[in-house]
C-alpha positions in Angstrom: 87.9 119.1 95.1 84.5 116.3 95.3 85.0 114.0 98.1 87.5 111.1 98.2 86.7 107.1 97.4 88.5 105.1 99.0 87.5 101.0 98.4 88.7 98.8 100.9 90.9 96.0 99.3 90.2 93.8 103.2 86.8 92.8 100.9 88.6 91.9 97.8 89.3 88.6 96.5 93.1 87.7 98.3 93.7 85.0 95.6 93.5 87.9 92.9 95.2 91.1 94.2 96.1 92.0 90.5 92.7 92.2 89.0 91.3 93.7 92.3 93.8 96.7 91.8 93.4 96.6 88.1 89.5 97.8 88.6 90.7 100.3 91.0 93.0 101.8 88.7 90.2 101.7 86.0 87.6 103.3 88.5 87.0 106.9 89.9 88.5 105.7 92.7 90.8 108.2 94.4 92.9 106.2 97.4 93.5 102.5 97.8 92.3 101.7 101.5 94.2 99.0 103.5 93.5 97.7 106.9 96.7 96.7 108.3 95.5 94.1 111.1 97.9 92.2 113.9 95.9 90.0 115.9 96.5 91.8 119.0 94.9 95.0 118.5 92.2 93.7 117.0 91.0 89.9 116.5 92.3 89.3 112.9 95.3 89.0 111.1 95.3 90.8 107.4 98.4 92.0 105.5 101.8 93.2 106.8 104.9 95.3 104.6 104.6 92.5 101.8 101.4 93.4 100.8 100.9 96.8 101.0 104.5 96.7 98.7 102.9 94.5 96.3 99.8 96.7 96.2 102.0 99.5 95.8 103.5 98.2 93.1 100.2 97.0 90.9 98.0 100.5 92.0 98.3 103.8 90.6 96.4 105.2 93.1 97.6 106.4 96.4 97.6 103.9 99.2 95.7 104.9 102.8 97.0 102.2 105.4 95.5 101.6 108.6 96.9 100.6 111.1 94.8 98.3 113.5 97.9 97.3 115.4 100.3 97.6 118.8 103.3 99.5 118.7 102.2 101.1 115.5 105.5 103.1 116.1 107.8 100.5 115.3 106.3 100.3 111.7 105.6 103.0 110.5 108.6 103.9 108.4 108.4 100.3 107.1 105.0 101.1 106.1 106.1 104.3 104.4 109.0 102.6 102.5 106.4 99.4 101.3 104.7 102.7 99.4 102.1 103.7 102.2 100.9 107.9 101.4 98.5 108.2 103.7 99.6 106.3 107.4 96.9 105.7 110.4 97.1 104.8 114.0 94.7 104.3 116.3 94.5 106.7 119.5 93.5 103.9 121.1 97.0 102.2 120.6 99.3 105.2 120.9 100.2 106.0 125.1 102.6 109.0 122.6 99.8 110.3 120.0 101.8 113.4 119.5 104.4 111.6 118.4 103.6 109.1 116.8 101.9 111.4 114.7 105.2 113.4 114.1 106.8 110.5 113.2 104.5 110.0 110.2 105.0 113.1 109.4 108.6 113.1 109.1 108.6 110.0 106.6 106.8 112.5 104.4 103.1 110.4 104.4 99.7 111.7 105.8 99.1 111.7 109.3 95.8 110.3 110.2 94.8 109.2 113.9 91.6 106.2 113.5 89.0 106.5 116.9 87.3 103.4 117.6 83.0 104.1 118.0 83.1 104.3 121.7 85.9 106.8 121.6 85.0 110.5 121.9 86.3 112.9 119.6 87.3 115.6 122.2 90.5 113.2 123.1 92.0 114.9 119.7 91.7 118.3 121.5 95.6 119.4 121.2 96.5 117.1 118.5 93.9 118.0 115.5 96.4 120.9 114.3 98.9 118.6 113.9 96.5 115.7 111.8 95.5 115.8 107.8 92.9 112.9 108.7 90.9 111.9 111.5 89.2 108.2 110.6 86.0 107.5 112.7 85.3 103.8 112.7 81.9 103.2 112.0 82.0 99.6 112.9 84.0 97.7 115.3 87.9 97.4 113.7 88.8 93.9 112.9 86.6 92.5 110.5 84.2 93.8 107.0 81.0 93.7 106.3 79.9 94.4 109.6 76.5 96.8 109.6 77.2 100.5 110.4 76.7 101.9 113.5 74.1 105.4 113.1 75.3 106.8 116.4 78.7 107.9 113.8 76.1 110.5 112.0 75.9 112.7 115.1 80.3 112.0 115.7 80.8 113.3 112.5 78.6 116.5 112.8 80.4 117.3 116.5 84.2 116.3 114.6 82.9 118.8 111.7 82.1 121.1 113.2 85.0 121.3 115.4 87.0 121.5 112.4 85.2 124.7 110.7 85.8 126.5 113.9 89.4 126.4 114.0 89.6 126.4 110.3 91.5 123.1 109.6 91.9 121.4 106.6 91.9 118.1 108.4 89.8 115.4 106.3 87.0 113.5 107.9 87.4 109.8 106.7 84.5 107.3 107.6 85.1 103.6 107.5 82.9 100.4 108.1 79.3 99.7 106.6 79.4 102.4 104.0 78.1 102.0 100.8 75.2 103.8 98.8 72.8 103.4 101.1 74.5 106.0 103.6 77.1 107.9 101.6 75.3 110.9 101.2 74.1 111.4 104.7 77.7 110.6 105.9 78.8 113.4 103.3 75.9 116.2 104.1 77.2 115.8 107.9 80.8 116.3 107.0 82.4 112.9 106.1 85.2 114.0 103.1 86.4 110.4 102.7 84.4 107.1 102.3 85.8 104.0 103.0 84.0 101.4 100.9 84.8 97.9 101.0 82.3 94.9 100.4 79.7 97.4 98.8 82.3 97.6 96.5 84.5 94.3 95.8 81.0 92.5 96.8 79.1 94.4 93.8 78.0 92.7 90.6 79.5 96.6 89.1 81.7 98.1 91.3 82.8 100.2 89.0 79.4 101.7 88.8 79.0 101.3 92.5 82.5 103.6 93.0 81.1 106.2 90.0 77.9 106.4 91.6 79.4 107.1 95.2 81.7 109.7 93.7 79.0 111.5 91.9 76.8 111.9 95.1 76.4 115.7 95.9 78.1 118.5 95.2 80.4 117.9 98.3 83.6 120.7 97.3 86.4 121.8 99.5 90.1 122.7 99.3 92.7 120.9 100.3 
């Protein structure tokens, strides 16, 4: 299995969701990436259940919501129900990782726990058996089309390699200031999911853009 696209719909044009998903579902996309934002947690607002049902509804491909937000646990089955397959919190907003993650489990979605850039990877020590996706922000949460921070390179090496040793078949999803100018380095240091949002919905072709990302490498693995 190549490594997972996953454009960010936060860069697409709000006023026209439908043709938006419409390329998506026409591109070698693989996952649908929404940013779930609150205002608290981070300093925007974006989409709440409403959308990501709507999205559900117009995309065929799977939807991976993040959740930027407080109290993630008093969403997250609301989330799952609005369609949400692949459900992310933040480490930073769980006092409960453990279970929180749990919970997601138990609605039958993807667990994945999102690490802000200043966060270190060892605070996922005795929870990384228990994850299918560790998201390493590459950018500071809360707004796109920021420029990616290079210190992530050297995150995602140390989170690889962490992952090899105890044999885990725990993706490595990178989000924030990716595009084709980085995708392959991200990818040769372990990255198994791009998140790609205004070098995407921003291109003249994003449907070259996402074909051209996908074909990078021959980046395999099981899953």
């Amino acid at each position: 299995m190549k490594h997972l696209i996953a454009p960010s719909v936060l860069a697409a044009d709000f006023s026209n969701l439908r043709e938006a998903t419409a390329m998506i579902n026409l591109s070698e996309a693989d996952w649908l990436h929404v940013d779930v934002m609150d205002g608290r947690f981070v300093p925007n607002i974006s989409f709440g259940m409403d959308i990501v049902r709507t999205l559900h509804q117009l995309c065929e491909k799977p939807l991976d919501v993040h959740l930027m937000i407080v109290e993630p646990e008093r969403y997250i089955e609301r989330f799952r129900e609005a369609g949400a397959e692949v459900i992310t919190v933040h480490y930073e907003a769980c006092p409960h990782l453990h279970r929180s993650i749990q919970q997601i489990k138990a609605t039958g979605a993807k667990a994945g726990v999102a690490l802000n850039p200043h966060t270190p990877i060892s605070v996922l020590e005795n929870v990384l058996e228990d994850i299918d996706l560790v998201c390493l922000m590459s950018v500071n949460p809360g707004f796109g089309g920021q420029k990616f921070i290079y210190q992530t390179l050297a995150k995602v090496r140390r989170l690889s390699a962490r992952i090899e040793e105890r044999n885990l078949p725990v993706l490595i999803e990178i989000d924030g200031g990716v595009g084709l100018q980085n995708a392959e380095v991200l990818l040769q240091a372990g990255a198994r999911v791009l998140v790609a949002g205004s070098s995407v919905f921003k291109a003249e072709q994003p449907l070259d853009v996402i074909s051209r990302m996908k074909s990078i490498g021959n980046n395999t693995f099981s899953y």
